[in-house]
C-alpha positions in Angstrom: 93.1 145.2 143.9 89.7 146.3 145.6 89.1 143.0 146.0 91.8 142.5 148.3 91.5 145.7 150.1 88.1 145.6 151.3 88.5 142.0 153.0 91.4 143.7 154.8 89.8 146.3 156.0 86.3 144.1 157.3 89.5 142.2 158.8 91.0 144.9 160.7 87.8 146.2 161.1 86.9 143.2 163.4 90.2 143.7 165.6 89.7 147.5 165.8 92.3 148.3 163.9 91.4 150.9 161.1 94.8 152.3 159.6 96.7 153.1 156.9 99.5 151.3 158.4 98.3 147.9 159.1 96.3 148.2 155.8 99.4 148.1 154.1 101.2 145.5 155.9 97.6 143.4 155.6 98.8 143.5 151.9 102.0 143.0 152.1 100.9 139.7 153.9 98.1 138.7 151.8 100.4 139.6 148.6 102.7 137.8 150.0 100.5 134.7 150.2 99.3 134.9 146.5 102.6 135.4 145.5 103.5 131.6 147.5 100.5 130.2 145.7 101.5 131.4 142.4 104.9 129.8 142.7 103.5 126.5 144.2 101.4 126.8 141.5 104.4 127.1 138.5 106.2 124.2 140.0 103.3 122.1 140.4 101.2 123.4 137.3 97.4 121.8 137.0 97.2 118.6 135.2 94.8 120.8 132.4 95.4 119.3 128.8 98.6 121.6 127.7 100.3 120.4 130.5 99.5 116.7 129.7 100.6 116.9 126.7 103.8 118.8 127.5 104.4 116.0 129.6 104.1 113.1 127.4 106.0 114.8 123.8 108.8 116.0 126.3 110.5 112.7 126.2 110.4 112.6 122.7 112.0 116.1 121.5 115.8 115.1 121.6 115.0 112.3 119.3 113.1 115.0 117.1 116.0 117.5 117.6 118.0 114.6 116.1 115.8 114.2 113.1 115.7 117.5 112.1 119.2 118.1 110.6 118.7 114.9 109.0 115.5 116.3 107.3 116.5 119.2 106.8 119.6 118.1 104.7 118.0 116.1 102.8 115.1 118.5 101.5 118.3 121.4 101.4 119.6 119.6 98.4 118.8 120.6 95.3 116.9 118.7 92.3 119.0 116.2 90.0 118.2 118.1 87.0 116.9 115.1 84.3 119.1 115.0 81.1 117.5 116.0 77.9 115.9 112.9 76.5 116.6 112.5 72.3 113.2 112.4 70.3 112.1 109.3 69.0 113.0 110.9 65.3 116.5 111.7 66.3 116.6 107.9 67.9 115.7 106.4 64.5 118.1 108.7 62.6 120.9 107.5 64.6 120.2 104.2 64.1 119.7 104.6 60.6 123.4 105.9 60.2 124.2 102.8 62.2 122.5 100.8 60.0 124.1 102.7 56.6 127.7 102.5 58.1 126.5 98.5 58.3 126.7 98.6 61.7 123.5 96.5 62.3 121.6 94.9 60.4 118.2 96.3 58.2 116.5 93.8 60.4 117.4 95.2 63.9 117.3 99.2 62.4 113.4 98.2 62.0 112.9 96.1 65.3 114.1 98.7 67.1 112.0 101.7 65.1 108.9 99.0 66.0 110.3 99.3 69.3 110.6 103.1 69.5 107.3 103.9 67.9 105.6 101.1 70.1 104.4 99.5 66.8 
């Protein structure tokens, strides 16, 4: 603030005016002007490396916006939970029964243990 003030005054000072009042309206005026550049400023921001950027993802934020439900659906789903295998024993068992009932033959029961046990 001082750094406005005493310009104002060295001003007014060089006019012959040295007052309270015309001190104040100084700043009004010069506040006034800062406050213009400021909003010159906003509208036309400087081209720094933020505002680059800004200005090149911009464009592509609706199509993220559209992505994101999508994602977001599919990582909200839960995990298929995996069915609990059979052992290799219980395997064999099974097709031993298979093969005792003379449902296949003694030949495929032990191609498929060799199979199972990766003999």
């Amino acid at each position: 603030m001082l750094c406005l003030i005493i310009p104002i005054l060295i001003y007014n000072a060089s006019f012959g005016i040295i007052s309270l009042a015309s001190t104040i309206i100084s700043l009004i005026f010069v506040g006034g002007l800062y406050l213009l550049i400021g909003l010159l400023l906003v509208k036309n921001p400087p081209a720094t490396a933020k505002n680059v950027a800004y200005q090149y993802t911009a464009p592509a934020t609706p199509v993220q916006n559209a992505y994101n439900p999508q994602a977001n659906n599919y990582y909200a789903e839960p995990a298929q939970p995996v069915p609990p295998t059979q052992s290799i024993a219980d395997e064999i068992i099974k097709l031993k029964s298979l093969m005792d009932q003379g449902i296949i033959t003694p030949e495929e029961f032990e191609a498929k243990k060799k199979e199972l046990l990766n003999i």
